[in-house]
Each structure stands twice: as structure tokens, then as C-alpha cells.
C-alpha positions as CSV (number, residue, x, y, z in Angstrom):
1,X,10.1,1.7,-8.8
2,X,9.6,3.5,-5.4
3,X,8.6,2.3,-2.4
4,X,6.2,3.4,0.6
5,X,4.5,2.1,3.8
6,X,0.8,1.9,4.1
7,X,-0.2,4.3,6.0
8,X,-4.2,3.2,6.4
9,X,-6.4,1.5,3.8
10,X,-10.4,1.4,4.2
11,X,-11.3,-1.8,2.4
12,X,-14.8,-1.0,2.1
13,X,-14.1,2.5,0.0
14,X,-10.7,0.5,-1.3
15,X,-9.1,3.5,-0.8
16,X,-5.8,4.3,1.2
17,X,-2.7,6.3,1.8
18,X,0.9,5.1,0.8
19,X,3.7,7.5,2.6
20,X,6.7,7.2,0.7
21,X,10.5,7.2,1.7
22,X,10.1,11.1,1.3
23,X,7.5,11.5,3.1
24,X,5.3,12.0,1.2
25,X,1.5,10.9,0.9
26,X,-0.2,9.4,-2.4
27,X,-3.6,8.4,-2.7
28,X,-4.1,4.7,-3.8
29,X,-7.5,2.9,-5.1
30,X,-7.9,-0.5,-5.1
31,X,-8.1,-0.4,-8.6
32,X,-4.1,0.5,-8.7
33,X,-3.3,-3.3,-6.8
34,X,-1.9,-5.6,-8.5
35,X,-2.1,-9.9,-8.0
36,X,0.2,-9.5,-4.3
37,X,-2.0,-6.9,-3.2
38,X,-5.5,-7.6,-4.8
39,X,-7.1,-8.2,-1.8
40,X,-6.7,-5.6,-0.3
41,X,-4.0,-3.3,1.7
42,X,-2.9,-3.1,5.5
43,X,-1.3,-0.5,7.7
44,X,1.9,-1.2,7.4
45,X,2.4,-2.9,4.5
46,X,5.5,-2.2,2.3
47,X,4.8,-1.6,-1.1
48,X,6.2,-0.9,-4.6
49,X,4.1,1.1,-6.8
50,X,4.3,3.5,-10.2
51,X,3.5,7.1,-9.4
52,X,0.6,8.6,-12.4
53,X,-2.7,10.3,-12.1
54,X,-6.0,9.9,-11.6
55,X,-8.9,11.0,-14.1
56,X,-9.1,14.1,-11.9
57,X,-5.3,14.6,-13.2
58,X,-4.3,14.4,-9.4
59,X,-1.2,12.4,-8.5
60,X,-2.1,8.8,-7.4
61,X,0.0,5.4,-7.2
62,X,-0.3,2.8,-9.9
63,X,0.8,-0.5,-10.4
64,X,1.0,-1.3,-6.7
65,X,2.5,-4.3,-5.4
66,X,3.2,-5.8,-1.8
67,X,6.5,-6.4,-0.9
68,X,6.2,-7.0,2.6
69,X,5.4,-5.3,5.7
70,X,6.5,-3.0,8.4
71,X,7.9,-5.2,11.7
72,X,6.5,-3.9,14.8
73,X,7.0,-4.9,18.5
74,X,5.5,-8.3,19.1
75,X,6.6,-9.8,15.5
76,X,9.0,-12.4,16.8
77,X,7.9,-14.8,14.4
78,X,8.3,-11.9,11.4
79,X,4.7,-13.3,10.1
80,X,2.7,-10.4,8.8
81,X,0.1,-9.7,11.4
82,X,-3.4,-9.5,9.2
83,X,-2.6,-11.2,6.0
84,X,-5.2,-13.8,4.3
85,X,-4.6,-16.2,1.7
């Protein structure tokens, strides 16, 4: 399964952008998260998801699940900044 960094997520539309290892950008809809990840996405979240498409047949990730999270400066205690449970 691949795996991408969040690169923003608007909760309210539930949609975001994952950026993968090659750079590139796939749409993601909330619909697409899985139990890890169904509340919702942050920026820098590491993720594992299926690549498919959309109704519109455009390419979109599926399947997606968190993994864990991008470690910035400041994350001495490697606790993920924004996470809820």
C-alpha cells in the first residue's frame, strides 16, 4: 500500500490533499477514511491509503488509514500535536 503526508484537510468540506512519496497530490474525501482516520485528517499526518477513482473517474485515495504523523520542531515528547480521542 503506498504511503503519503497530509498535506491539508478542511474538516468541514471533509476534503484534503495526501502528497505521496513521489510527489504527487491525490484528492481524499472523508468518505475514503477508514476506523484510524474517521475523524478526521491533519496536516501532517502519515497515511496509508489505496489509489482508485472517484465517480467523476478522477484519481482519488481509498481505503485510507493513519499511520502516524510527520515530527516537527517542538515534538520532544513525539505526541501527535492535534489528535482527539
Amino acid at each position: 500500500m503506498p504511503q503519503g503526508l497530509v498535506k491539508e484537510y478542511d474538516p468541514g468540506k471533509g476534503i484534503g490533499i495526501i502528497e505521496t512519496d513521489q510527489r504527487e497530490e491525490i484528492p481524499v474525501h472523508r468518505s475514503a477514511l477508514e476506523d484510524s482516520a474517521s475523524q478526521g485528517l491533519y496536516a501532517g499526518d502519515l497515511v496509508e491509503f489505496r489509489i482508485g477513482k472517484n465517480r467523476f473517474g478522477k484519481r482519488t485515495a481509498l481505503e485510507v488509514r493513519r499511520v502516524g504523523w510527520e515530527h516537527g520542531e517542538g515534538d520532544e515528547d513525539d505526541e501527535p500535536r492535534e489528535w482527539t480521542f
